[in-house]
N, C-alpha and C positions, 0 to 999 in steps of 0.2 A: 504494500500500500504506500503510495506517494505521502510522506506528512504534510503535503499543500492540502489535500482531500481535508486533515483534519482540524487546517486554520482558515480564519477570516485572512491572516497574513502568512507571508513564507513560509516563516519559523518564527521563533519556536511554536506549537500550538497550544500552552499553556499562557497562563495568565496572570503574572504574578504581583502583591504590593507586597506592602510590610503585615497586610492582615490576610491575604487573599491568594491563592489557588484556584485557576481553572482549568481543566481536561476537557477537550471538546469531545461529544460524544455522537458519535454513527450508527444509525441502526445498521445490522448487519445485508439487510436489504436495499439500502441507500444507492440509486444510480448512480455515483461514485467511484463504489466498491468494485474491484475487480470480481471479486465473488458475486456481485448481487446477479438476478437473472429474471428477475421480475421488473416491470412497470414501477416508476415511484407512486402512483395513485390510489394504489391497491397491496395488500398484503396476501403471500399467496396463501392459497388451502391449506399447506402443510402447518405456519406460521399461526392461521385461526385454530386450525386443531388445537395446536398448543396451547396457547392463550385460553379457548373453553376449556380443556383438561384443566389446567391450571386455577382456571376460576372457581369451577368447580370442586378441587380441593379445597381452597381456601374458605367456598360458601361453606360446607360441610365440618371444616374443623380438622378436617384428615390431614395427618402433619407425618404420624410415627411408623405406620404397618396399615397404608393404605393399599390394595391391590390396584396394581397399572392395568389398564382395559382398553389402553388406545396406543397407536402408533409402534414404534420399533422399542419399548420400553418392558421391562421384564422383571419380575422381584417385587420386593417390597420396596417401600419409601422409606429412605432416610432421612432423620430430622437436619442433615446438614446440607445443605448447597442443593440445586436442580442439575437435571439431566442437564449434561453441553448442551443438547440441540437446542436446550430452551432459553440459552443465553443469546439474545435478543440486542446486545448493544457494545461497537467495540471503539477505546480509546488508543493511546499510543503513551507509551513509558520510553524512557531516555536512562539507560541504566548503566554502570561499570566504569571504569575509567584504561581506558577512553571511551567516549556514551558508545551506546550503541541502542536504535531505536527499534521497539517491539510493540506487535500488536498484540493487543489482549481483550480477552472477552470481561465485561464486567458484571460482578455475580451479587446481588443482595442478598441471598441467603448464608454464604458463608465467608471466613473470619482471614483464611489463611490465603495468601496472595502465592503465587505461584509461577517460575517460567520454566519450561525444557530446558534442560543444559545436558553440557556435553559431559562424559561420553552417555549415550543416547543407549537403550538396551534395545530400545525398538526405532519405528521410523520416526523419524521427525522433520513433521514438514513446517514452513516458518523459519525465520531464524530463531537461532539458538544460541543462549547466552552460554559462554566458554569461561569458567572461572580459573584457570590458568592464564587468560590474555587479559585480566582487569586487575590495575594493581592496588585496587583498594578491597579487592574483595576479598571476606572472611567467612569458615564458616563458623554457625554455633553451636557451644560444648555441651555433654551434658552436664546437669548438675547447676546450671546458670538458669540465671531470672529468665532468662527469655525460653529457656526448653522448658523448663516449670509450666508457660504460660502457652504452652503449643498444645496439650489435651482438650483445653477450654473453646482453642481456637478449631481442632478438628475433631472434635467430640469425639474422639480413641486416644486410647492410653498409648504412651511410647515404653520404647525397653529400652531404657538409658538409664544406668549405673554408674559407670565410670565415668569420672570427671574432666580424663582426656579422650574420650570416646567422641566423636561427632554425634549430634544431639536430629535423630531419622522423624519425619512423619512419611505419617498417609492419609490422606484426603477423599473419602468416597462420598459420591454423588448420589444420588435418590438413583439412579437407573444403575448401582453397580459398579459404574466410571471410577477409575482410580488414578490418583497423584502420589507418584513414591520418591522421598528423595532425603536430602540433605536439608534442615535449616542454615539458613546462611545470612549473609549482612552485605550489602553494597551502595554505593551511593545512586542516589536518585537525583538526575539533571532537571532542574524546572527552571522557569522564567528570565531562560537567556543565560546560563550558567551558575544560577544559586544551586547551592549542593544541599543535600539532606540524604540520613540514613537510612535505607530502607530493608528492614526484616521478610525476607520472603521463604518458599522453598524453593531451593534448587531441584528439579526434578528431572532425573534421570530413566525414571518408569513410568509409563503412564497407560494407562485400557480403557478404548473403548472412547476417546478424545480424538474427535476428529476436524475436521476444518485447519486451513494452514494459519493456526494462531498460534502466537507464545506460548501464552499460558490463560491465567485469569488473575483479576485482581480483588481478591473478596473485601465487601466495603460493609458486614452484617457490624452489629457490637462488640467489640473485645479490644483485649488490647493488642492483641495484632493486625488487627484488622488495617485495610489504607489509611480508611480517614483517621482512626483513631492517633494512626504514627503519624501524617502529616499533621495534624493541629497542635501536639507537642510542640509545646513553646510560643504557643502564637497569643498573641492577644484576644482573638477572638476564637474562640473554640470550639466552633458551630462548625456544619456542614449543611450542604444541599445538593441536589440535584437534579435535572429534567431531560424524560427522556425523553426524544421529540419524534414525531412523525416518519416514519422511513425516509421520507425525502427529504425531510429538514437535519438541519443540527441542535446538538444539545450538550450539558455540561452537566458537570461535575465538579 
């Protein structure tokens, strides 16, 4: 994806003051998009499916061990994150030193932000983030504040003992879908070169993740979550966001 698609100007396509953060946000349908393959006036069949499954749930109360009864989805529902397919809106992150720009789907249901990296166990289409070629990146232990605060974030226990051990999640989706990797730490490029820390997982495995994206960037409540590490330290410690029409833009 070109990052002109995802600004009003060149570059960068974030937005930044002394109190303020913004990520332009694309539906993934967007005429645009090299992926899109519909009309922007209309959302296709497959998209409404979704959307009514979805709505549906939520009229109902079905969050924990609801059975799937529509489309390519199987199993039970997990209380964490949606199927990929139903992830509906994508930004662009600037990560590592030297940046390097990624598409990512972005997820309201869960906490833990995520991109492929190398070495890859499976395919990986997208780029992919190489934690050898960034030279601020780290990753994190067990036994520290932040692997403490990764069960919360992907509602599964880790098996992290040792305090020189790399501190592992994994991330499953209501349809199965799984995120397997390393927690890690790297900077985050916004508003023209201001840097910030960004806690994600490095993910080396992943099932059932399709579409040429990064990864995802969960924005639910925690303290791993996006918004929650972007607002550290800010004056103003609020968040928003609107998703806009397939054919429009919108932010975060």
């Amino acid at each position: 994806m070109d990052s002109s698609i995802l600004s009003d100007n060149p570059a960068p396509q974030f937005y930044d003051s002394s109190a303020t953060l913004r990520f332009t946000l694309l539906h993934r349908e967007h005429p645009c998009l090299p992926t899109s393959t519909v009309p922007a006036d209309h959302f296709s069949s497959s998209t409404l499916s979704r959307h009514r499954t979805r709505v549906r749930r939520l009229a109902t109360g079905c969050f924990s061990s609801c059975p799937v009864d529509e489309g390519n989805m199987s199993g039970s529902i997990f209380a964490n994150g949606v199927p990929w397919d139903q992830y509906s809106y994508v930004t662009q992150i600037q990560l590592g030193t030297p940046a390097t720009t990624y598409n990512v789907l972005v997820d309201t249901g869960s906490s833990l932000s995520w991109i492929r990296c190398k070495p890859c166990t499976n395919e990986c289409p997208g780029s992919v983030f190489d934690p050898a070629a960034s030279s601020t990146y780290n990753a994190v232990y067990c036994r520290s504040s932040l692997c403490n605060a990764v069960p919360s974030a992907t509602m599964a226990p880790i098996n992290c003992w040792l305090s020189l051990e790399k501190c592992s999640y994994k991330q499953t989706y209501e349809d199965g879908s799984t995120s397997v990797g390393v927690v890690s730490s790297d900077q985050l490029i916004h508003g023209g070169g201001n840097v910030q820390e960004l806690v994600f997982g490095c993910s080396n495995r992943f099932e059932g993740l399709g579409g040429h994206y990064s990864g995802i960037i969960g924005i639910s409540a925690n303290t791993l979550s996006f918004f929650t590490q972007l607002t550290v330290g800010r004056r103003y410690r609020a968040t928003s966001y609107c998703f806009p029409h397939p054919s429009k833009k919108g932010f975060l």
